[in-house]
C-alpha positions, -999 to +999 in steps of 0.1 A: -715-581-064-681-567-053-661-572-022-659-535+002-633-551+019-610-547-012-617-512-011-609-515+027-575-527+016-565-500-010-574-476+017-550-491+042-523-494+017-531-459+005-527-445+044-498-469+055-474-462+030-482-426+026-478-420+062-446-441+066-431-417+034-445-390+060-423-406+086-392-413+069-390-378+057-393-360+089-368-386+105-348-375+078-351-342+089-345-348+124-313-363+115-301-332+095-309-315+125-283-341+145-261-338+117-256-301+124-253-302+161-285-289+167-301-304+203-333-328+194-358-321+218-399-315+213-399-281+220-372-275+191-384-295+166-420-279+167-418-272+130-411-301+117-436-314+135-465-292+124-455-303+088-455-338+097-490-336+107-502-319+082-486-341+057-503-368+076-536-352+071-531-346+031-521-381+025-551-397+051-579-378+027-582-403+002-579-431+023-609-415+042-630-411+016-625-447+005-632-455+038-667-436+035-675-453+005-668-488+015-691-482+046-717-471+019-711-506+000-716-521+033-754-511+034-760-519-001-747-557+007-776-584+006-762-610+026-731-612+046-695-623+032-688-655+042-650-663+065-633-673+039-640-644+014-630-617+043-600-639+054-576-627+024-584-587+024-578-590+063-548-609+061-533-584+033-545-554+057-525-569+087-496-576+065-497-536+055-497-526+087-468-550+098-448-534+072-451-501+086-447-504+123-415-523+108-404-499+082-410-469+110-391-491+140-361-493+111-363-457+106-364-451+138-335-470+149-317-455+121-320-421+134-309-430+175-279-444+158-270-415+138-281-393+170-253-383+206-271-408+223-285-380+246-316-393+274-342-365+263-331-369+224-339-406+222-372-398+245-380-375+219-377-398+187-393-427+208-423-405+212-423-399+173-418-432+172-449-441+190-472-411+175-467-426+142-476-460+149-506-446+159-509-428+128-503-454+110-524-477+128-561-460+122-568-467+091-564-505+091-581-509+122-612-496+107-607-514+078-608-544+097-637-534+119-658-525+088-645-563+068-657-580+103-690-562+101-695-575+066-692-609+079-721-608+103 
């Protein structure tokens, strides 16, 4: 019978990258923004924002659904994956999500260097920063929750 977990780990790889395409483009558009002297701060950037999220959102539906039908596989299973199958999907789902956190710090550091330095506009990136980590960091977490419930 097939692996879930493999469908675990196109849903993760679906999610991270989309989302960190999510994030690189609305860095680049708070950079613009720098570009042309216009002050960084949450309240001015609200726009931008809303589009991020809802970028987010289109991009996370897939994933989702994936995710929905790996959970279905996980009831049909007759007997429970043994370590050393699950080991590989969970250590390609961890490697997914390194390379995101690191391709958003990158991104991220990119921007505060192009940026005036200013307290509240590199307050304002950092939260970015840290909202999409957090983004980025749902979908494999369930993915490994659901490949550590196929093990027991």
């Amino acid at each position: 019978m097939f692996n879930p977990s493999w469908i675990f780990v196109a849903a993760s790889l679906m999610a991270v990258v989309g989302i960190v395409f999510c994030f690189k483009k609305f860095m680049n558009d708070i950079q613009r923004k720098m570009d042309n002297k216009t002050p960084i701060r949450a309240d001015a950037i609200q726009k931008e924002n809303s589009r991020f999220f809802i970028s987010v959102a289109i991009v996370e539906i897939i994933p989702v659904i994936l995710i929905v039908i790996g959970f279905l596989m996980i009831e049909s299973l007759s007997e429970a994956l043994s370590g050393t199958e699950a080991a590989l999907p969970l250590i390609i789902i961890a490697t997914i999500f390194i390379f995101g956190v690191i391709n958003m710090a990158l991104t991220s550091k990119e921007t505060l260097a192009a940026g005036t330095g200013e307290n509240e506009e590199k307050q304002t990136i950092s939260n970015f920063t840290f909202i999409g980590i957090a983004l980025t960091s749902s979908i494999p977490i369930i993915s490994v929750i659901a490949t550590f419930m196929m093990t027991s």
